[in-house]
NUFI-723646 format. One record per residue (C-alpha): x negated, y, z negated; residue in three letters. Coordinates in steps of 0.25 Angstrom, whole numbers, plus 5000, padded with zeros to 4 digits. Each point is the difference from the previous one (the first is absolute). Layout:
<pts>
PT     c1     c2     c3     r
PT      X      Y      Z   ALA
...
</pts>
This chain:
<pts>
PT     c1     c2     c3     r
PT   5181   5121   5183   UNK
PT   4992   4990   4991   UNK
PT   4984   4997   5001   UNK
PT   4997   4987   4998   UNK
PT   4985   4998   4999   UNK
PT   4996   4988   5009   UNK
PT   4987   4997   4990   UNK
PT   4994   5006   4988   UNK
PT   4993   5012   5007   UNK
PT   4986   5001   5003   UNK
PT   4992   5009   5006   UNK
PT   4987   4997   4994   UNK
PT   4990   5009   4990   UNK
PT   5003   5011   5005   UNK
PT   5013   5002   4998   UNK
PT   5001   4994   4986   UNK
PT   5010   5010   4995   UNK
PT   5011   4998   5010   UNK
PT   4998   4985   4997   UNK
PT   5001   5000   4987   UNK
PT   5013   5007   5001   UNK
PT   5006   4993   5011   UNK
PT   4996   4986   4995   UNK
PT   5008   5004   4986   UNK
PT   5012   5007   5008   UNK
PT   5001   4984   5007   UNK
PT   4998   4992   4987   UNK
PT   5010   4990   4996   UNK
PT   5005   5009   4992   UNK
PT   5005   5008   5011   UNK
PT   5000   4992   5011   UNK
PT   5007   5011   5008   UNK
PT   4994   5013   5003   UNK
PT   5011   5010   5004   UNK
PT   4998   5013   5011   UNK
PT   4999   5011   4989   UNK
PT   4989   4990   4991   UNK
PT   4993   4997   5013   UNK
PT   4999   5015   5005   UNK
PT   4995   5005   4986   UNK
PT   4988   4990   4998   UNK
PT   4995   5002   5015   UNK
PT   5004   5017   4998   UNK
PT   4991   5000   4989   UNK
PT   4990   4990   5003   UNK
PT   4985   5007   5002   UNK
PT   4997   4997   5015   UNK
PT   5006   5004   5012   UNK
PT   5012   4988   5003   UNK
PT   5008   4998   5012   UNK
PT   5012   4989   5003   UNK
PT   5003   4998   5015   UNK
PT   5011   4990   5006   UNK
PT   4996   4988   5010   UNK
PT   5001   5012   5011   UNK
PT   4991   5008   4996   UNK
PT   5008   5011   4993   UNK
PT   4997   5007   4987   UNK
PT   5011   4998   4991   UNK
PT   4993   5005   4986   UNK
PT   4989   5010   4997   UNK
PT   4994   5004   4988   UNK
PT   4994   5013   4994   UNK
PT   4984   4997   5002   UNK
PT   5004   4995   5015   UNK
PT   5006   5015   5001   UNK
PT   4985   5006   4993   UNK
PT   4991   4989   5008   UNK
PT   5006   5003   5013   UNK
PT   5005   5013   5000   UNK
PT   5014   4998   5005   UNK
PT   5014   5001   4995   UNK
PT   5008   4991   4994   UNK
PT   5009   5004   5011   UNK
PT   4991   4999   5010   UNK
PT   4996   4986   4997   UNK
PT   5014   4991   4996   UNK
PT   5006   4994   5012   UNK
PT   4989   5002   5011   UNK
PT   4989   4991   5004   UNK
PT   4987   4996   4990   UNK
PT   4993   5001   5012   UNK
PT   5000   5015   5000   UNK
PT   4990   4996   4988   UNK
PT   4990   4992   5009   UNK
PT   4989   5007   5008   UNK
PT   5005   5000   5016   UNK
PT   4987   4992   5002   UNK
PT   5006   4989   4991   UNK
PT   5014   5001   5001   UNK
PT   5001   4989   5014   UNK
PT   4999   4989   4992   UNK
PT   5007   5005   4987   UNK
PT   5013   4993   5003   UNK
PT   4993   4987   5005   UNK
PT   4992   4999   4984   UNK
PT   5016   5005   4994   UNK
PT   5006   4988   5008   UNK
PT   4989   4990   4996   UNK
PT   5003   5004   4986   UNK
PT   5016   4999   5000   UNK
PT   4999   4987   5007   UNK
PT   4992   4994   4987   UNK
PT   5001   5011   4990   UNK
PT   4991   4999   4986   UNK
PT   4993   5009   4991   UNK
PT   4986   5004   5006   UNK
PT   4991   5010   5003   UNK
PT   5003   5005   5014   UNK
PT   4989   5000   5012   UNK
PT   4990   4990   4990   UNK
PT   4985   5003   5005   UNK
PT   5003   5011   5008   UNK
PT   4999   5015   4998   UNK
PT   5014   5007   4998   UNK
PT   5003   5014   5004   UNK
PT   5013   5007   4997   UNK
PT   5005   5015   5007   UNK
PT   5002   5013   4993   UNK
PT   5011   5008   5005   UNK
PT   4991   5011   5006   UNK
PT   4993   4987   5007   UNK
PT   4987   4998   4993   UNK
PT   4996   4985   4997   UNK
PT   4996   4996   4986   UNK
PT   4996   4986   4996   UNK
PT   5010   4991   4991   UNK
PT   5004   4987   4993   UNK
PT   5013   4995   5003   UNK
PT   5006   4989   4991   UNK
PT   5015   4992   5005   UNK
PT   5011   4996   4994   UNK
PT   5012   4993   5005   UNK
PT   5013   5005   4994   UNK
PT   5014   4994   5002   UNK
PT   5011   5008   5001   UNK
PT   5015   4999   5005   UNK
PT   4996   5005   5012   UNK
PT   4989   4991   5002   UNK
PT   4985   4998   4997   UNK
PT   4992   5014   5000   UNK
PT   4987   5002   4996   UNK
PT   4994   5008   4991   UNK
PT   4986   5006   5002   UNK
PT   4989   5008   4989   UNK
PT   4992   5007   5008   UNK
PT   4987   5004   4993   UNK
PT   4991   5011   5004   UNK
PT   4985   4997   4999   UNK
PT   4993   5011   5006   UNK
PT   4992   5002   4987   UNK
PT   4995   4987   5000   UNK
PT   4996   4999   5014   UNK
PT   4992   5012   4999   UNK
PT   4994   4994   4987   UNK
PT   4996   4988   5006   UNK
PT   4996   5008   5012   UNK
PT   4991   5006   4991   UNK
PT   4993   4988   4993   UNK
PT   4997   4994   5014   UNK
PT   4994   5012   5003   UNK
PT   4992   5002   4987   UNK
PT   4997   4984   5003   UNK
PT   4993   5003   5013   UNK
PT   4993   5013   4995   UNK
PT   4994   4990   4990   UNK
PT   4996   4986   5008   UNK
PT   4993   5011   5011   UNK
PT   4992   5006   4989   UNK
PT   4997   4985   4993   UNK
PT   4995   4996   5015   UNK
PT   4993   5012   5001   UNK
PT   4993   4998   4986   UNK
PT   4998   4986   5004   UNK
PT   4994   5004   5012   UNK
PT   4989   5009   4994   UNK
PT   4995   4992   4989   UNK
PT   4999   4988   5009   UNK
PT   4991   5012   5009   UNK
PT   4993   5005   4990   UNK
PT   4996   4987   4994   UNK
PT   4994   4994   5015   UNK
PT   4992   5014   5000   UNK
PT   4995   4995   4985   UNK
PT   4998   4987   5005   UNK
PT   4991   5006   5013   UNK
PT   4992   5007   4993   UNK
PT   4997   4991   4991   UNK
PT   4996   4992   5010   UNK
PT   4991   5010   5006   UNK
PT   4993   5002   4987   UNK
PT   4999   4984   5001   UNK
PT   4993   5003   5011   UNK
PT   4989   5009   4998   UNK
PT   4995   4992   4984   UNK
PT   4987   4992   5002   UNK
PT   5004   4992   4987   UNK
PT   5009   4987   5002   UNK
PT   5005   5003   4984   UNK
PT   5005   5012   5004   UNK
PT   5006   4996   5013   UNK
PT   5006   4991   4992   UNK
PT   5007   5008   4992   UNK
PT   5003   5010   5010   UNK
PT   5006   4988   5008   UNK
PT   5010   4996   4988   UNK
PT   5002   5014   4998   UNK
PT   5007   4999   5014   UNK
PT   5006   4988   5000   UNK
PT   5009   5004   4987   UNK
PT   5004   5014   5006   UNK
PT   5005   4992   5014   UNK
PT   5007   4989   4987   UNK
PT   5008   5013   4998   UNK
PT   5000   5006   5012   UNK
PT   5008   4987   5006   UNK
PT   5012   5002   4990   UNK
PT   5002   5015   5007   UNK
PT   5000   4993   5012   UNK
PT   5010   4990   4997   UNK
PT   5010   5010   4995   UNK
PT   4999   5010   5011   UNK
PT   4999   4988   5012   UNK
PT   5016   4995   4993   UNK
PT   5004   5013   4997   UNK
PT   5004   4994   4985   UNK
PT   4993   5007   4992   UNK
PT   5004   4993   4985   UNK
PT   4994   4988   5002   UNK
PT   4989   4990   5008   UNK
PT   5002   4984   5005   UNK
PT   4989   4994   4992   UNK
PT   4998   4988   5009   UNK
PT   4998   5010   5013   UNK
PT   4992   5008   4991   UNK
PT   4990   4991   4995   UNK
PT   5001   4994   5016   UNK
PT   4995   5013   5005   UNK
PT   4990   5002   4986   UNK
PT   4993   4985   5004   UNK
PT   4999   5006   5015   UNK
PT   4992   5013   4997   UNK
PT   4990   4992   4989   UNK
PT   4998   4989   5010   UNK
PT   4997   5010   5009   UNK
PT   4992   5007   4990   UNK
PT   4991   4988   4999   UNK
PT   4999   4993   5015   UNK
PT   4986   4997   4997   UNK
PT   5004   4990   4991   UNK
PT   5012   4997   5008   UNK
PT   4994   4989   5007   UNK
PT   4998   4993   4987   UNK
PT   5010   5003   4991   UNK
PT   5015   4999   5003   UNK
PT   5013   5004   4995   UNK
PT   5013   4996   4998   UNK
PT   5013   5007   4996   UNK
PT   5013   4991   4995   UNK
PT   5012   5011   4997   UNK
PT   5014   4994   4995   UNK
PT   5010   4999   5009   UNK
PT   5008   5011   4993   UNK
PT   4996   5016   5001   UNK
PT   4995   5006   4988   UNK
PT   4999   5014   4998   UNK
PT   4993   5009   4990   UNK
PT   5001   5016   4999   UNK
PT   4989   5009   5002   UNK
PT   4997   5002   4986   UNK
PT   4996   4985   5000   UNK
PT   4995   4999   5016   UNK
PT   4987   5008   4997   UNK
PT   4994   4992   4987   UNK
PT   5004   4986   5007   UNK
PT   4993   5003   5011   UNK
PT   4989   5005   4993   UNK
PT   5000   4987   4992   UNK
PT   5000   4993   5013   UNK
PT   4987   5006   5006   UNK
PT   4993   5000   4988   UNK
PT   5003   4984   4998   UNK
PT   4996   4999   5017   UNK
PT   4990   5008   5000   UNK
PT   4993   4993   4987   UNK
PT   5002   4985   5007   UNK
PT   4992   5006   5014   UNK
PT   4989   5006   4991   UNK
PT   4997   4988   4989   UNK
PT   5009   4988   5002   UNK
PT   4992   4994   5012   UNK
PT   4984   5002   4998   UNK
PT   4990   4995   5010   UNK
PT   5007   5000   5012   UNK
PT   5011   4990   4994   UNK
PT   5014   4999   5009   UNK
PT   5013   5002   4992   UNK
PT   5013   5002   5000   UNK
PT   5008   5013   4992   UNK
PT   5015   4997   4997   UNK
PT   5012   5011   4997   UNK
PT   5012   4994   4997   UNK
PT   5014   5007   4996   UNK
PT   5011   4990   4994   UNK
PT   5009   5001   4990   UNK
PT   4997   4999   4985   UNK
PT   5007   4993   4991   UNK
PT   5004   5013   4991   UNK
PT   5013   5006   5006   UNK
PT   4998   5013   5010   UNK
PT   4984   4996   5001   UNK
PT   4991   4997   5010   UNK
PT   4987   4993   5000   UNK
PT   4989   5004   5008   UNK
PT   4986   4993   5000   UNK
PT   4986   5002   5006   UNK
PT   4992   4987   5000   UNK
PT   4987   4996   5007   UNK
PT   4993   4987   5000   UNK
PT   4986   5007   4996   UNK
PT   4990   4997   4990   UNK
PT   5010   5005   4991   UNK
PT   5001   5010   4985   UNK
PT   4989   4999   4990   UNK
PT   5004   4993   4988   UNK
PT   4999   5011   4991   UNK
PT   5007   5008   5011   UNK
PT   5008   5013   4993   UNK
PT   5007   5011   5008   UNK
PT   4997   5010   4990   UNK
PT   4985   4997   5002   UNK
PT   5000   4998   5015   UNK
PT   4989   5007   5008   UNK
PT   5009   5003   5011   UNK
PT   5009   5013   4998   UNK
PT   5013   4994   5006   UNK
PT   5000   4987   4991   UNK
PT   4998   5009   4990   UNK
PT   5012   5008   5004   UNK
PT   5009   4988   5003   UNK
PT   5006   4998   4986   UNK
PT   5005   5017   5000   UNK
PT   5004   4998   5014   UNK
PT   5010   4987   4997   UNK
PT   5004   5008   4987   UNK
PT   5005   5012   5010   UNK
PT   5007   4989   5010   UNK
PT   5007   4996   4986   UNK
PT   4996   4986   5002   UNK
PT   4986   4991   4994   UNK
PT   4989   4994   5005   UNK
PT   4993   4987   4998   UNK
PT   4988   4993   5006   UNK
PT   4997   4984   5001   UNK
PT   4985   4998   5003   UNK
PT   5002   4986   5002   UNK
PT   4997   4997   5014   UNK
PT   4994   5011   5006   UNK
PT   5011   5013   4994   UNK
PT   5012   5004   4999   UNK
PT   5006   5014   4996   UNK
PT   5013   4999   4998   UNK
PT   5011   5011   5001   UNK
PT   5013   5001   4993   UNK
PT   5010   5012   5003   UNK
PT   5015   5005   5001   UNK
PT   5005   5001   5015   UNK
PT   5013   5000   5007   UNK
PT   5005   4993   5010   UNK
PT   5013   5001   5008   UNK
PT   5011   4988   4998   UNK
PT   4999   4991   5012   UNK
PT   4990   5007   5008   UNK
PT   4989   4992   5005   UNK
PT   4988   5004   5011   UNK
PT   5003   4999   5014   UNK
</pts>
């Protein structure tokens, strides 16, 4: 009896070896493979292969199908392959066999489901199963690699595992620092509370502000349960909320407005923290100095995309009195504006600042966004 390979076989990755062999057994050098070529290169290849007729019937075996299932050859040749099929499985096995034999093809069988072949002392183990349709003289047959990959699902089993210990400890985290920054915040606002001098309030006041900045990015991550990165636009949205808040005093006289780009750009945590801090510092400053005298106003934050590939723009504006002539971040009075320049550096981007019409600070840094993605 002759085997004529149908196709070149394939059974994927996995099974690169028989492949290889099979593939150079059918060349057109050899365009005929004959019964004792064909049972050495499936005797010797390295996973467990079986060929069954239309019928279901086991008509070759190799050695590694003896070792992974336990059996004899003897047992195996010329009984059903649904002796290999867990009972709780085996109803529809000769349904899928048909459905193969009435369109047979190289491929992976059971695509996108889980597998599970049966020991001889009935114990289940989970495999990866590649087909291949075989001509013969006595018809088309089909021969099956089985693959056990019990070690791989227990490896994975293990990661997912180690990948839930982990996200439960990063919420955790989240959750404390986010905790211990409010308590921070309070009792700085208690402290607020009890000083007589308006300097000091002050400070005290800013102090506050800058810890709820930071406290805001914890809140983020632990409130998405994504814990490598923060929405700039939703975080600067909630950011404008608490300052606004911060000063409702003025609220009535100063406004602000917030224009995000369509697109969601997204920053790590690394970058979170000094952006917002940046942010506050430039709020804050236009509440404090930009409108003197009881002067109405409007504060801008803007979000766009700059012209320099994988960078955003971000801007705070006001329509105030505007920046000193001589105006010089390194010799600014306030703490923050000093700060500004170290606080771009460690967001990888750069400032700039246009005094022409009331000011602008200007904000460029890397971000991602994802392709095609867009806020609902």
């Amino acid at each position: 009896m002759d085997f004529i390979p149908s196709k070149p076989i394939d059974t994927g990755e996995r099974n690169s070896s028989e492949v290889e062999a099979l593939r150079s057994s059918a060349s057109e050098s050899a365009p005929l493979m004959g019964e004792d070529s064909f049972r050495r290169v499936v005797e010797w290849a390295p996973n467990a292969m079986v060929m069954a007729d239309a019928e279901g019937r086991i008509v070759l075996v190799n050695a590694e199908m003896e070792r992974l299932f336990g059996y004899r050859r003897s047992e195996l040749v010329g009984r059903s392959v649904d002796q290999l099929v867990p009972d709780r499985l085996s109803g529809n096995h000769a349904s899928l066999r048909s459905g193969f034999f009435d369109s047979p093809a190289p491929r992976p069988m059971g695509s996108g489901r889980d597998l599970f072949a049966r020991h001889a002392d009935g114990s289940e183990f989970p495999v990866e199963i590649g087909l291949n349709p075989i001509d013969t003289e006595n018809g088309v047959m089909v021969l099956a690699s089985i693959v056990d990959i019990t070690e791989r699902k227990r490896a994975q089993q293990r990661i997912e595992k180690a990948l839930q210990e982990k996200t439960v400890l990063l919420n955790e985290l989240h959750h404390r620092v986010k905790n211990n920054l409010q308590m921070i915040s309070s009792l700085l606002n208690l402290q607020a509370g009890n000083v007589d001098d308006p300097r000091l309030r002050t400070v005290l006041d800013e102090c506050q502000s800058r810890v709820k900045a930071m406290g805001l990015t914890h809140q983020l991550l632990y409130e998405h349960k994504d814990f490598s990165r923060v929405d700039v636009g939703e975080y600067l949205s909630r950011l404008a909320q608490l300052l606004l808040s911060a000063y409702r005093a003025r609220g009535g006289r100063i406004t602000m407005r917030l224009t995000l780009a369509p697109e969601r750009y997204y920053i790590g945590l690394e970058q979170a923290i000094p952006c917002g801090l940046a942010v506050n510092e430039l709020i804050t400053n236009a509440f404090k100095h930009a409108f003197p005298d009881e002067r109405n106003g409007e504060i801008t934050i803007g979000l766009v995309a700059a012209e320099e590939d994988g960078k955003v723009l971000l801007t705070v504006a006001d329509n105030g009195v505007g920046l000193p002539p001589d105006f010089n971040l390194g010799a600014a009075k306030s703490l923050g504006l000093r700060l500004l320049p170290l606080l771009a550096d460690q967001m990888r981007g750069s400032v700039t600042i246009d005094s022409s019409n009331g000011s602008r600070f200007e904000l460029r840094f890397p971000a991602d966004t994802l392709p095609g993605e867009k806020k609902t």
